[in-house]
BAZA-919736 format. One record per residue (C-alpha): chain; x negated, y, z; residue in three letters. Coordinates in nm, 3 decimals. Example, Ala and Ser with C-alpha at 12.3 -4.5 7.8 and 13.67 -1.06 7.14 Angstrom:
<dodos>
> A,-1.230,-0.450,0.780,ala .
> A,-1.367,-0.106,0.714,ser .
</dodos>
This chain:
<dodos>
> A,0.000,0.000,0.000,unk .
> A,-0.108,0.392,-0.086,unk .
> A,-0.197,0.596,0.170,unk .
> A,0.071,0.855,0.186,unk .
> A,-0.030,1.235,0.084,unk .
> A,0.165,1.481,0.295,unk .
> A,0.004,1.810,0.126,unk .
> A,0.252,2.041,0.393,unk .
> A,0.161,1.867,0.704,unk .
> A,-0.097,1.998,0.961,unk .
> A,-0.217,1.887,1.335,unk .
> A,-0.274,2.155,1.582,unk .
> A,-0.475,2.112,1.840,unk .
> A,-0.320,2.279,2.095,unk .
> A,0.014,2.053,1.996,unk .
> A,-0.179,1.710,1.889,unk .
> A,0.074,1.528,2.088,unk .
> A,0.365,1.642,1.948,unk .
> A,0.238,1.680,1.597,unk .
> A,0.120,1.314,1.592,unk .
> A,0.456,1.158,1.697,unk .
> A,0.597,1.381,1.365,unk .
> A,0.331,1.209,1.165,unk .
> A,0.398,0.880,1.287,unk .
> A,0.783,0.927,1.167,unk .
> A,0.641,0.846,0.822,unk .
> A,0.326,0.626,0.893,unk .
> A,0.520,0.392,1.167,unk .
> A,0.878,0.414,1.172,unk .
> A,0.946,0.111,1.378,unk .
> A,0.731,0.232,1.675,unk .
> A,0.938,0.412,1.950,unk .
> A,0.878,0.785,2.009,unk .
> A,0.932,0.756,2.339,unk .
> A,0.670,0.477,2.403,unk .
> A,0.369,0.576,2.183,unk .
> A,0.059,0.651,2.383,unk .
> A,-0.216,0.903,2.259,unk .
> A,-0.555,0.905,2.410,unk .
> A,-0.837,1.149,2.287,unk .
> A,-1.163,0.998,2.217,unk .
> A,-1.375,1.263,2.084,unk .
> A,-1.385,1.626,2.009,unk .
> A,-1.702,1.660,1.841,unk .
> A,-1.797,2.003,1.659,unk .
> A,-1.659,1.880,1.343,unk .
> A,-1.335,1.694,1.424,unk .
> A,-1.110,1.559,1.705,unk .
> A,-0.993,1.218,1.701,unk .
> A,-0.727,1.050,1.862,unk .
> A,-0.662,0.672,1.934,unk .
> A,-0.307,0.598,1.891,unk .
> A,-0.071,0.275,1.943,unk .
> A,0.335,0.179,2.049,unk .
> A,0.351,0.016,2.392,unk .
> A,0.524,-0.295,2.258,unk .
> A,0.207,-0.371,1.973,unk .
> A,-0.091,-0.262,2.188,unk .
> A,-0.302,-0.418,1.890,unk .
> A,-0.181,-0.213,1.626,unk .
> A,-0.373,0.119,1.656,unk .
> A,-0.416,0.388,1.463,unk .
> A,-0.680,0.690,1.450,unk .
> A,-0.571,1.023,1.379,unk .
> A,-0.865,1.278,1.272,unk .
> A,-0.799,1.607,1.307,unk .
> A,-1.097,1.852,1.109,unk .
> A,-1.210,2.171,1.328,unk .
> A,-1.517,2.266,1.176,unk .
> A,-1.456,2.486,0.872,unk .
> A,-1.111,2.383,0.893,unk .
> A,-0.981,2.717,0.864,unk .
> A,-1.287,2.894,0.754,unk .
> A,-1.329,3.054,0.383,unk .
> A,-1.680,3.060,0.465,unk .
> A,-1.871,2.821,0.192,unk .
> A,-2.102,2.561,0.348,unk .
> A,-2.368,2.304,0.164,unk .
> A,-2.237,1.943,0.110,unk .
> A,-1.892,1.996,0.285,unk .
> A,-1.583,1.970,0.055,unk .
> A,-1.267,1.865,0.220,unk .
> A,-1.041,1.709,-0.057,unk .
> A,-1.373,1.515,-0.193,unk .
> A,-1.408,1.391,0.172,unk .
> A,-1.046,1.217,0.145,unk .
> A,-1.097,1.094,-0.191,unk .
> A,-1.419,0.912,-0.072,unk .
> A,-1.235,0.727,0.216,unk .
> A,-0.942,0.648,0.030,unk .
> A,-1.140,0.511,-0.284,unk .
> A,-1.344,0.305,0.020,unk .
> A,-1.071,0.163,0.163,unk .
> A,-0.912,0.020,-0.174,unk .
> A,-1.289,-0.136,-0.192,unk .
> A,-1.279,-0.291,0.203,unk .
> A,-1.602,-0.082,0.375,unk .
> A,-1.358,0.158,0.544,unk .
> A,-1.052,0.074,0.784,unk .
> A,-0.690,0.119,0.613,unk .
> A,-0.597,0.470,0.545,unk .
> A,-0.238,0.512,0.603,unk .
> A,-0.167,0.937,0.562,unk .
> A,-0.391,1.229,0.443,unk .
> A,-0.220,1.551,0.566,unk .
> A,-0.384,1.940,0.497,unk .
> A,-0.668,1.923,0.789,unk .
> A,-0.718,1.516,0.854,unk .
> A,-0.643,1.156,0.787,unk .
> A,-0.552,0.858,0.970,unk .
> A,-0.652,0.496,0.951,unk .
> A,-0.650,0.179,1.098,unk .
> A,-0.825,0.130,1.463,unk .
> A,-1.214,-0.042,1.319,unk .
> A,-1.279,-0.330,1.617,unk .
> A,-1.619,-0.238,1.807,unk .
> A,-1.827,0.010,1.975,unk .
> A,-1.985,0.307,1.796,unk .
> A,-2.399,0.193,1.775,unk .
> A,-2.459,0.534,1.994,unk .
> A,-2.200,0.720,2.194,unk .
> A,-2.260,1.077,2.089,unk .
> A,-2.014,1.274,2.396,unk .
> A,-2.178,1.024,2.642,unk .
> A,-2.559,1.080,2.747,unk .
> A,-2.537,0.780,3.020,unk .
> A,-2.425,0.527,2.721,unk .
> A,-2.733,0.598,2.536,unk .
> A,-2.904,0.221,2.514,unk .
> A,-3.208,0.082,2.392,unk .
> A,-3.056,-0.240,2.269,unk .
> A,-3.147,-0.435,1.974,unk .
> A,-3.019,-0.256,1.642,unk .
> A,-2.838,-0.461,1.396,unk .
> A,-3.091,-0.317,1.127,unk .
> A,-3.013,-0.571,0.843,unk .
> A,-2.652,-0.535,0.892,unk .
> A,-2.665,-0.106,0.856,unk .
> A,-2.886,-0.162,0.535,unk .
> A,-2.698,-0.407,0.362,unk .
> A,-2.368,-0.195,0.404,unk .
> A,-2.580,0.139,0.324,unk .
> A,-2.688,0.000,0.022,unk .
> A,-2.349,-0.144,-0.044,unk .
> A,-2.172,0.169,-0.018,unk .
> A,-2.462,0.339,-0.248,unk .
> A,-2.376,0.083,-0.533,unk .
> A,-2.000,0.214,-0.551,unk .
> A,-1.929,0.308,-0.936,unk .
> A,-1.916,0.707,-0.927,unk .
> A,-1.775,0.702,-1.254,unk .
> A,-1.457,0.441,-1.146,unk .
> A,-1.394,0.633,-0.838,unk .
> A,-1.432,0.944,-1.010,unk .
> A,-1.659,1.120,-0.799,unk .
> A,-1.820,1.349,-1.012,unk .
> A,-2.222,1.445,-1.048,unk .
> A,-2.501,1.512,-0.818,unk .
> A,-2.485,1.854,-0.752,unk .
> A,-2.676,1.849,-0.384,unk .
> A,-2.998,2.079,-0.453,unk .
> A,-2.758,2.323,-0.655,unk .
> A,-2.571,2.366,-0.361,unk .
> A,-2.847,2.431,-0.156,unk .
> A,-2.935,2.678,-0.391,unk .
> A,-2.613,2.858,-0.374,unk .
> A,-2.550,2.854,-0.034,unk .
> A,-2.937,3.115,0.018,unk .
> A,-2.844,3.301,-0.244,unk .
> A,-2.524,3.361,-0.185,unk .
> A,-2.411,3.557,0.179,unk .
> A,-2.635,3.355,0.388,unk .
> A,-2.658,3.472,0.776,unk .
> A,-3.026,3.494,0.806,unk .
> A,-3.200,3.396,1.157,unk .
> A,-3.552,3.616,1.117,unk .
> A,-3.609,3.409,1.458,unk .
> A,-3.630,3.077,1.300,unk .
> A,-3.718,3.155,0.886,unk .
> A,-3.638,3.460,0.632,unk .
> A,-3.425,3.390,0.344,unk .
> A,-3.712,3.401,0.106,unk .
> A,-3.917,3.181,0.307,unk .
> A,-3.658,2.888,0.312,unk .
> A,-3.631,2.958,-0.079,unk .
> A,-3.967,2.923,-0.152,unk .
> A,-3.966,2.606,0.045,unk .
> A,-3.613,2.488,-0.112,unk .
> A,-3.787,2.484,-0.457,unk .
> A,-4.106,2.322,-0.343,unk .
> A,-3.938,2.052,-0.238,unk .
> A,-3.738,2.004,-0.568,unk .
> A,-4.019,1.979,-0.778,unk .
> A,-4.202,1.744,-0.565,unk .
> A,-3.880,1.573,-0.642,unk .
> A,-3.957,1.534,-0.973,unk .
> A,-4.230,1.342,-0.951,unk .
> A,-3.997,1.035,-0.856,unk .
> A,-3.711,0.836,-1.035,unk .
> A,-3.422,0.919,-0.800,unk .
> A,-3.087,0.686,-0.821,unk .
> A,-2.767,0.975,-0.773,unk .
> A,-2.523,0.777,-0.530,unk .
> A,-2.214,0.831,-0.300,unk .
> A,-2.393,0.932,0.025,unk .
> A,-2.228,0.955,0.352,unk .
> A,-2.409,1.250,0.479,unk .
> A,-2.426,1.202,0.867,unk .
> A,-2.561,0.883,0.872,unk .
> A,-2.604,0.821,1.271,unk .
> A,-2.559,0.584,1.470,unk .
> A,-2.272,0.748,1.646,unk .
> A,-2.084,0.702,1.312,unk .
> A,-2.141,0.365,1.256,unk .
> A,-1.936,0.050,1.416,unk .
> A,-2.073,-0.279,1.561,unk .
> A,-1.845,-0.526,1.563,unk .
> A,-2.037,-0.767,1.721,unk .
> A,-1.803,-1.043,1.665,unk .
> A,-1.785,-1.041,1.312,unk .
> A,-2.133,-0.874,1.273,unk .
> A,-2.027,-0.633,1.061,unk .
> A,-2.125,-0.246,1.087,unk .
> A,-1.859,0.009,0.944,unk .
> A,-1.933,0.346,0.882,unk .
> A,-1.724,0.621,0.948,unk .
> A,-1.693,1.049,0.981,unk .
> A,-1.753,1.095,0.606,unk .
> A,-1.652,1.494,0.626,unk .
> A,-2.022,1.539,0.475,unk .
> A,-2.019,1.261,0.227,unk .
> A,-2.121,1.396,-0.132,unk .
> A,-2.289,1.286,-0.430,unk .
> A,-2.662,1.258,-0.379,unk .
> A,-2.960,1.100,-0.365,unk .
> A,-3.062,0.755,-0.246,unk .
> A,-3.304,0.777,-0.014,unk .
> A,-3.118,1.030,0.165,unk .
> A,-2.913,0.882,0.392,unk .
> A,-3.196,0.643,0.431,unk .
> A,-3.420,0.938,0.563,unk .
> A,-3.157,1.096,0.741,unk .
> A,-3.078,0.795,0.979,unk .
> A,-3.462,0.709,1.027,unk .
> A,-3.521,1.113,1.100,unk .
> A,-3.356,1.011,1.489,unk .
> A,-3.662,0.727,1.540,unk .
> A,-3.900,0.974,1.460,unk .
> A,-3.701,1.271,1.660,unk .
> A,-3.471,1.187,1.880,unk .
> A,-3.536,1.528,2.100,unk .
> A,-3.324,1.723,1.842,unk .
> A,-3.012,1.634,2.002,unk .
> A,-3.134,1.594,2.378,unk .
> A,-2.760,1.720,2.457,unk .
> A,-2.707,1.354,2.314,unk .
> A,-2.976,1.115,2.434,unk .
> A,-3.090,0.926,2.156,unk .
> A,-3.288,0.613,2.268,unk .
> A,-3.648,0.648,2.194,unk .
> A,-3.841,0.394,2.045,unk .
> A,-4.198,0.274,2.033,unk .
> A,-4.396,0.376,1.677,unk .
> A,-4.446,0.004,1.680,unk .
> A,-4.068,-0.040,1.726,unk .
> A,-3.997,0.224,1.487,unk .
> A,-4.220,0.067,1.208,unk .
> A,-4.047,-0.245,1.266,unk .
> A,-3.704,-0.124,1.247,unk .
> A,-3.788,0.094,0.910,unk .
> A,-3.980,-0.249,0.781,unk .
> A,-3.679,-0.460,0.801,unk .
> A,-3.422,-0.203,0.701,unk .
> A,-3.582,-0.123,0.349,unk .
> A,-3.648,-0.491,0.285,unk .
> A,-3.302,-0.561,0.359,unk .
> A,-3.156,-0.237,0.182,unk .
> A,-3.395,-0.319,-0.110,unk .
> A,-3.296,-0.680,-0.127,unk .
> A,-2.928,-0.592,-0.142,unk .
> A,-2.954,-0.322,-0.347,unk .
> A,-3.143,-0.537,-0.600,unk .
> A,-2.824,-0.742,-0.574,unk .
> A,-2.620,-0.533,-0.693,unk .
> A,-2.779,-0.326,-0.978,unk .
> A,-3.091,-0.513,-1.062,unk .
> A,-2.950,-0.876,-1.078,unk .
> A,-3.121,-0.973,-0.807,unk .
> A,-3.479,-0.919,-0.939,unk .
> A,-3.746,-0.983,-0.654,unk .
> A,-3.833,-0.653,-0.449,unk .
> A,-4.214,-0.637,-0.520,unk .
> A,-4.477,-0.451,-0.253,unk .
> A,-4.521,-0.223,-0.544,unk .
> A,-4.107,-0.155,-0.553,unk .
> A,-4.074,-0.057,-0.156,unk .
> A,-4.414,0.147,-0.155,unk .
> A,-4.252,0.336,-0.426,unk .
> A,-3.947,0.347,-0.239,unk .
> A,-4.098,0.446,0.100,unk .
> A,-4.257,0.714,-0.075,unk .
> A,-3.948,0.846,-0.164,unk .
> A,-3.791,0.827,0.184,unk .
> A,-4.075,0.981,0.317,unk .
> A,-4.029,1.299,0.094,unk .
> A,-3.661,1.312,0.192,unk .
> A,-3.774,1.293,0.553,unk .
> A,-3.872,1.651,0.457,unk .
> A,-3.580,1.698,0.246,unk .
> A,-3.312,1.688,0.571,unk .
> A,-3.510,1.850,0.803,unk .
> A,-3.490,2.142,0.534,unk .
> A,-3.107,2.067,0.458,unk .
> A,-3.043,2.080,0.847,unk .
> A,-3.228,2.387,0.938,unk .
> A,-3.002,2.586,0.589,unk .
> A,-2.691,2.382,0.691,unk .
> A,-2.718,2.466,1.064,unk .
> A,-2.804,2.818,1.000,unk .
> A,-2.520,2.836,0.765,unk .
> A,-2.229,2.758,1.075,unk .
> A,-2.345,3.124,1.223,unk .
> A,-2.018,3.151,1.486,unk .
> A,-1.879,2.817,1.468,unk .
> A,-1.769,2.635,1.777,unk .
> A,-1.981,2.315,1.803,unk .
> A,-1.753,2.161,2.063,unk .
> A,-2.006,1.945,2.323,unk .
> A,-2.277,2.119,2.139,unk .
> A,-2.389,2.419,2.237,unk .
> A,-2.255,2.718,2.037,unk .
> A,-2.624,2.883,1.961,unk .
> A,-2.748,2.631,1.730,unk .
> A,-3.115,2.866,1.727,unk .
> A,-3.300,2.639,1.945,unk .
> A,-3.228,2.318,1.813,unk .
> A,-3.272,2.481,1.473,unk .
> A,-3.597,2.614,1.552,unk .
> A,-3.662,2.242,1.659,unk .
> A,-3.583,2.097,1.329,unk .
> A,-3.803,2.369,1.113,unk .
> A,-4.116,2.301,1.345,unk .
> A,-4.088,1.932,1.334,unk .
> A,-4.063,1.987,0.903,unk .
> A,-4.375,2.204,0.918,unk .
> A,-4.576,1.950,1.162,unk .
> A,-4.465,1.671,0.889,unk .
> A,-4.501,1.847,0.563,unk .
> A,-4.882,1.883,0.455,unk .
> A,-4.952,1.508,0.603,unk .
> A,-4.662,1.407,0.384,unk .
> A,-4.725,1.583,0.080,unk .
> A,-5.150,1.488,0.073,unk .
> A,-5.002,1.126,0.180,unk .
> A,-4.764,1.131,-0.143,unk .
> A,-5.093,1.292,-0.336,unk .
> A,-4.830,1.578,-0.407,unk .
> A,-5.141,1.807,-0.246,unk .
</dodos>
C-alpha cells in the first residue's frame, strides 16, 4: 500500500498530541482515540519524534517525525531539501532498507516502529558504550543503499559541490572568529580539484551517517538506517568518511559522548568495514569481481580525501544555521565549529602529501 500524501496537514509542536490523533484518523482508523498513547523519544535540533501505538495492539507502533530545523525557515542551506528527503524514504521503503511509510504531511512523515536500539543514543551521554560494532553489517547496508538506481527512483544528479558553492556566495553569515568567506572559498575549490584526480561513483547518500541514526536489531542482525533529512545525491566515499570522522574525533560532540576507540581499534574497524563495503559493493555493480589490494588502496585514498571533504562541509553547513535552535545542542554552534576547522587544518597537509596531491 502507498503511503498517503496529505499536502494540507501539519504537526505543531506545541499541539503534537492532538495533531497526531488527527493524523492517525487516516493512517489507523481502527485504533481508538481515546486509548492511543504518545511518548516522545527525541527532540534533536533537526526533528522531534514521537513513538506511537493503540492500547489494545501494543506491537503495532508507529513513529511520527515532526521537522524543526529549517522547517519554517526561507533561509537556503547546503544538502537539505525537504520534498527530496520524502521521496528518498518512500522510494526506500518500496525497496525494504527503510521501515513502512504510512503518511507524508507538509513538515514530517511517519513509519513503521524499526525493532532495536539506535547503535549510539545521541540525547543520552550515560548510554554511550564501547561495545562491539556490527561493522560488516553497517557496510553491507551502506553499500546497499549506495547501489539504488538514481535514474529508477528518479533522484536526479550530483549537484553536492555546486551547492556548496552557492550557499558562500550567496548571503552567507560569516563567523571572522572561525574563517572569512574568502578563506573557506579558496579552500572549497582546493578541495574540488584534488577531487579530480579520482574516479568518483555519484550515489544516494544519507548525509548524517552516525551511529545514532542507525538500528541494531540484534536479533535479526540487521542495521537500518534512518533520519535521512540530509540525504542527497553525492559521492561515495562520503558517507563512508563521514561515519569514520567520529573514530578519529569523537570530542566534536562531547555534549554527546561518543565512545572512543583505540587507533588500533579504529584501524580495525575501518579495515573490516571497506572490505566488507567493497565486497558488497562489488556485488552489486561489478559482478562480483574480486576486491584487489590495489582496488581498496585506491578506495581508501578516496575516503581519506573526503575525511577533509566533511570537516569542510560541516564547518560551511554549521556556520550556515546562524540563529537556529539546536535543541540538546547548544545554540552557539562557534565552538564546536571552531573544533571541526582546526581538526581539518591539523589533517590536511599530512593528507594531501600522503595522497601525493602536495
Amino acid at each position: 500500500m502507498a503511503a498517503l500524501h496529505l499536502p494540507d496537514f501539519s504537526i505543531n509542536v506545541n499541539t503534537f498530541e492532538k495533531d497526531i490523533k488527527v493524523l492517525l484518523q487516516s493512517v489507523k482508523p481502527q485504533w481508538n482515540q481515546e486509548q492511543i498513547i504518545i511518548k516522545k523519544i527525541s527532540g534533536g535540533y533537526s526533528c522531534s519524534t514521537y513513538l506511537v501505538h493503540w492500547e489494545n495492539e501494543p506491537s503495532d507502533v508507529i513513529i511520527v517525525r515532526v521537522r524543526r530545523l529549517f522547517a519554517t525557515s526561507s533561509k537556503k542551506v547546503p544538502i537539505v531539501d525537504h520534498s527530496f528527503e520524502t521521496k528518498v524514504v518512500e522510494e526506500l521503503s518500496k525497496l525494504g532498507f527503510c521501515a513502512k511509510v504510512y503518511a507524508i504531511y507538509q513538515n514530517g512523515y511517519c513509519y513503521q516502529y524499526n525493532e532495536g536500539k539506535p547503535l549510539m543514543n545521541l540525547s543520552d551521554k550515560s548510554k554511550a558504550s564501547n561495545d562491539e560494532l556490527p561493522i560488516e553489517q553497517i557496510a553491507e547496508k551502506l553499500a546497499q543503499i549506495h547501489s539504488v538506481s538514481l535514474d529508477k527512483c528518479n533522484l536526479g544528479t550530483n549537484s553536492f559541490f555546486e551547492e556548496l558553492q552557492q550557499c558562500l556566495n550567496g548571503d552567507y553569515h560569516e563567523k571572522p572568529e572561525i574563517a572569512d568567506k574568502e578563506s573557506l572559498i579558496k579552500e572549497l575549490n582546493e578541495l574540488i580539484g584534488h577531487c579530480k584526480n579520482f574516479y568518483l561513483n555519484s550515489v544516494l547518500c544519507h548525509g548524517d551517517c552516525h551511529a545514532g541514526n542507525m538500528i541494531w536489531n540484534s536479533e535479526e542482525k540487521k542495521v537500518t538506517f534512518v533520519d535521512w533529512e540530509f540525504s542527497h545525491v553525492g559521492y561515495q566515499p562520503f558517507d563512508i568518511a563521514y561515519y569514520f570522522i567520529y573514530f578519529h574525533f569523537p570530542e566534536m560532540l562531547p555534549e554527546v559522548g561518543y565512545p572512543i576507540y583505540s587507533p588500533e581499534k579504529v584501524k580495525e574497524y575501518e579495515s573490516r568495514f571497506l572490505q566488507s563495503y567493497l565486497q558488497t559493493w562489488s556485488k552489486l555493480n561489478n559482478n562480483g569481481l574480486p576486491v584487489t589490494e590495489s582496488k581498496i588502496v585506491e578506495f581508501e585514498n578516496q575516503v581519506a580525501l573526503f575525511d577533509l571533504v566533511c570537516s569542510l562541509h560541516m564547518v560551511i553547513f554549521c556556520t550556515a544555521l546562524e540563529d537556529i535552535d539546536f535543541g540538546e545542542f547548544p545554540a552557539d554552534n562557534t565552538k564546536t565549529v571552531q573544533k571541526i576547522y582546526e581538526y581539518y587544518w591539523k589533517n590536511k597537509d599530512s593528507t594531501l602529501r600522503k595522497l601525493k596531491l602536495k
